[in-house]
C-alpha positions as CSV (number, residue, x, y, z in Angstrom):
1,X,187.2,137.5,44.1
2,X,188.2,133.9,43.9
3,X,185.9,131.3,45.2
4,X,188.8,129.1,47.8
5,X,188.1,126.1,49.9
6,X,190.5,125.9,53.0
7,X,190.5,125.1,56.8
8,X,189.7,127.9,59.0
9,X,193.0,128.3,60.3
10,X,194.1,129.1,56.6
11,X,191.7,131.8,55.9
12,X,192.9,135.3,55.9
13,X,191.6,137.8,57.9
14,X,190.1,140.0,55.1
15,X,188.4,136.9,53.7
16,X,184.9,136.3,53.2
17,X,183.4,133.1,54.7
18,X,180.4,131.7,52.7
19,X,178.0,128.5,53.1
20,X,178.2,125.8,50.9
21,X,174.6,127.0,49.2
22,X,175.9,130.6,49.3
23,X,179.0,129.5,47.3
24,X,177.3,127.8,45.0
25,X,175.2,130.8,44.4
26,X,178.1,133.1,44.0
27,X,180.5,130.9,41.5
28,X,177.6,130.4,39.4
29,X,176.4,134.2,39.4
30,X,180.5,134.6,38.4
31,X,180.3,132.2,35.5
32,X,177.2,133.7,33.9
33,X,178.6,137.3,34.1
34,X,182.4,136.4,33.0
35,X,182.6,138.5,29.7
36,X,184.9,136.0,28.3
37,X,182.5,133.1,27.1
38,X,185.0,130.7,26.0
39,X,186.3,130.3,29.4
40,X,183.2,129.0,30.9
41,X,180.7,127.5,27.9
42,X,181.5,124.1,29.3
43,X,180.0,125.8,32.9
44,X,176.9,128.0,31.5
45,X,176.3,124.9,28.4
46,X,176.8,121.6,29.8
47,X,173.5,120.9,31.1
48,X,171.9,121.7,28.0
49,X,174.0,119.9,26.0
50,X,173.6,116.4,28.3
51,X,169.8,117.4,27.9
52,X,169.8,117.8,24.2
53,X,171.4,114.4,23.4
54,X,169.4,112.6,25.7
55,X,166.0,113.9,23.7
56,X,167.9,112.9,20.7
57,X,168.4,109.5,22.5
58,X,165.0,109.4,23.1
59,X,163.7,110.3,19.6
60,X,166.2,107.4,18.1
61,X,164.7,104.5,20.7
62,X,161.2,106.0,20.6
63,X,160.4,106.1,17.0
64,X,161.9,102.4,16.7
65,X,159.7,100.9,18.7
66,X,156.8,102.9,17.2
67,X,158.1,101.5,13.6
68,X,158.2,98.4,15.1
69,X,154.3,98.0,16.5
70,X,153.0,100.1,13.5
71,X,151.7,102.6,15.5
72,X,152.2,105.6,12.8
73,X,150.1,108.4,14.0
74,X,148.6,107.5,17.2
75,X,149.3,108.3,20.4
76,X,152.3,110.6,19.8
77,X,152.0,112.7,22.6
78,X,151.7,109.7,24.8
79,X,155.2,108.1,23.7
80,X,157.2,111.3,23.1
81,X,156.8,112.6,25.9
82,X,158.1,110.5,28.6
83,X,160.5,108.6,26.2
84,X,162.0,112.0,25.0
85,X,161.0,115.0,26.8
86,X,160.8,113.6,30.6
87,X,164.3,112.2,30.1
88,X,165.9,115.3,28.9
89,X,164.1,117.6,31.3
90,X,165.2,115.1,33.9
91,X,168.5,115.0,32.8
92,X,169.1,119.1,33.1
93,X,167.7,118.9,36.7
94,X,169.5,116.2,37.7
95,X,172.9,117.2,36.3
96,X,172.2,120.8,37.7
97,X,170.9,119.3,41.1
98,X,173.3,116.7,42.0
99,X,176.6,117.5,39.9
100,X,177.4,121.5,39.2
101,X,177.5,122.2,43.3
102,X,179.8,119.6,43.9
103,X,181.9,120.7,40.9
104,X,181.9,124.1,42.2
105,X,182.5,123.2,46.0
106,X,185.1,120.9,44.9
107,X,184.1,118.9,48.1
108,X,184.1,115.2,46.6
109,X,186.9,113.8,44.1
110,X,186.8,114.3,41.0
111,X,186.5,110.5,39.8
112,X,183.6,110.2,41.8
113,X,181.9,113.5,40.8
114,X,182.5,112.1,37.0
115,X,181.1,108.9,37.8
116,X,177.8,110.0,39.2
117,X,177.6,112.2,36.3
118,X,178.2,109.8,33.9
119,X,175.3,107.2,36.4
120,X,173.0,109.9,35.6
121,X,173.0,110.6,32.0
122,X,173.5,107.3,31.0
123,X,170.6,106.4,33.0
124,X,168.4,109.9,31.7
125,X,169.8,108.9,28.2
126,X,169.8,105.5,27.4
127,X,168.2,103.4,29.9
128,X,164.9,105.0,30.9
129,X,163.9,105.7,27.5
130,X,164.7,101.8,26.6
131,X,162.5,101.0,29.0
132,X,159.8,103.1,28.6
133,X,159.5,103.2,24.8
134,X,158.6,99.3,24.5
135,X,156.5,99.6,27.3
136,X,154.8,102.8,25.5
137,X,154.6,101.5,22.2
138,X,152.8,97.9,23.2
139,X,150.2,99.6,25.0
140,X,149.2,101.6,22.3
141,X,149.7,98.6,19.9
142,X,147.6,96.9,22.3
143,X,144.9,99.5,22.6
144,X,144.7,100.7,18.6
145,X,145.2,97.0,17.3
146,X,148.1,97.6,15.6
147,X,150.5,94.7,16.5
148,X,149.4,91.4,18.1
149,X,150.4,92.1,21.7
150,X,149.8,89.6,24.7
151,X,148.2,90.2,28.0
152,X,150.7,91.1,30.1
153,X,148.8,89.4,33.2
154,X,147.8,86.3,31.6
155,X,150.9,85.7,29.4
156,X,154.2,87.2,30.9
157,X,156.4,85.1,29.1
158,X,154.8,86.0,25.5
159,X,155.4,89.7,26.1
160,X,158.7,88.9,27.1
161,X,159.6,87.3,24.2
162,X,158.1,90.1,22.0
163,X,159.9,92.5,23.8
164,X,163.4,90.3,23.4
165,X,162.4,89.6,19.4
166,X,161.7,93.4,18.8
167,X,165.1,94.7,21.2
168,X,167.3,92.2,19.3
169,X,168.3,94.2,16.2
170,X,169.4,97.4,17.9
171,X,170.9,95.5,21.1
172,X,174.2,96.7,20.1
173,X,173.0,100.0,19.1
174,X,171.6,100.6,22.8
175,X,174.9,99.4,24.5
176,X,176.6,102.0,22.5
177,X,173.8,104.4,23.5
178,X,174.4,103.6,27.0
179,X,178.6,103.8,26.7
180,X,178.0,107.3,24.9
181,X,176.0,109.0,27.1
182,X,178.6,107.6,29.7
183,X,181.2,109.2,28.6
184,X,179.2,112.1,27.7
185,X,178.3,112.8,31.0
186,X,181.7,112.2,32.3
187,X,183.0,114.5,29.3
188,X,180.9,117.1,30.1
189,X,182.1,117.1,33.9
190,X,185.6,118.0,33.5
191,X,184.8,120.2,31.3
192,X,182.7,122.4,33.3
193,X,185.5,121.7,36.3
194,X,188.1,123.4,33.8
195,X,185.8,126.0,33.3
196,X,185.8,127.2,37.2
197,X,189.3,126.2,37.7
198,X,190.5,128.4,34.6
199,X,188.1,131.6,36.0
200,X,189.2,130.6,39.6
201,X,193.1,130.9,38.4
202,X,192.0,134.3,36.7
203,X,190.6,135.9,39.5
204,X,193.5,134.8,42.1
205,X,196.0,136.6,39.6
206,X,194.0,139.5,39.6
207,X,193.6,139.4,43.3
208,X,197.8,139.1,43.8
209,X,198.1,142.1,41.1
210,X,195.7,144.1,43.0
211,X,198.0,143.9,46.1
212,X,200.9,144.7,44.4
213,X,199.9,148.0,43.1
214,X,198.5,148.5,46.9
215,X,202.1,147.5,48.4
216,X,203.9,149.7,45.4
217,X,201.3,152.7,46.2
């Protein structure tokens, strides 16, 4: 059966009337057991994908700024893991949370839905970990005495300069980061929309065959 959003005056009278949450729950549960898997990859892949590149975004930015204040071996944990794994967990959730139900609902335009997608993972891929990797990597330059960092209380302009003389070089690198993971996002959107429109089509054939052969029989 086809997942169809219409007024209540439009729905037959054989129909069955779902809540937005059950919906959701039903066009997913469709998309996962669909036996053709090139119809709906986009649908049952795109979080992971938008994940995947932001840890990759993450990994780029993060050991930069490690290379950067010397830090080698220390602290790894403490810099991989909310420059790279937070971001990419975050990513997934947020993209599953706040982007697949109104793809499947179809209840806000399209541009829109794209553009908060593409808000979201360029913000889970590119802009959080730019933050936090400088952030990470000077306090544990700070604490190990690897690079010369200042006081961030006494001398704010000092550590704002470091941060601007150690960003420099890869400034362009990040904007293309950000742009990327953009477009990504947005990328990934329509083609998880496709996915449910192309299964949707499917079943709504199938559903006017099936009356066919009832009306013939």
């Amino acid at each position: 059966m086809a997942l169809l959003k219409g007024k209540f005056s439009e729905i037959p009278s054989d129909a069955v009337i779902l809540s937005e949450d059950d919906a959701v729950r039903y066009q997913t549960k469709v998309l996962k057991d669909w036996k053709k898997k090139s119809d709906v990859w986009a649908f049952n892949h795109g979080s992971t994908i938008l994940a995947s590149v932001s840890a990759i975004s993450g990994i780029y930015i993060n050991n930069y700024y490690r290379l950067k204040f010397r830090l080698a071996h220390y602290g790894q944990i403490a810099t991989y893991l909310p420059v790279c794994i937070i971001p990419a967990a975050m990513s997934f959730v947020l993209h599953s949370t706040f982007v697949l139900p109104s793809v499947v609902l179809q209840k806000d335009c399209a541009v829109c839905i794209e553009m908060r997608a593409s808000a979201i993972q360029a913000g889970m891929g590119s802009v959080f970990p730019a933050v936090l990797a400088p952030i990470a990597a000077s306090s544990l330059a700070l604490r190990y005495n690897t690079y010369q960092v200042p006081y961030l209380v006494k001398e704010p302009m000092k550590v704002f300069q470091l941060w601007k003389k150690q960003t420099k070089p890869i400034s362009n690198i990040l904007f293309a980061i950000f742009v990327g993971q953009a477009l990504l996002g947005s990328l990934v959107t329509y083609l998880e929309a496709k996915s449910i429109e192309r299964v949707n089509d499917k079943l709504t054939l199938l559903g006017y065959e099936l009356e066919r052969q009832d009306e013939l029989m």
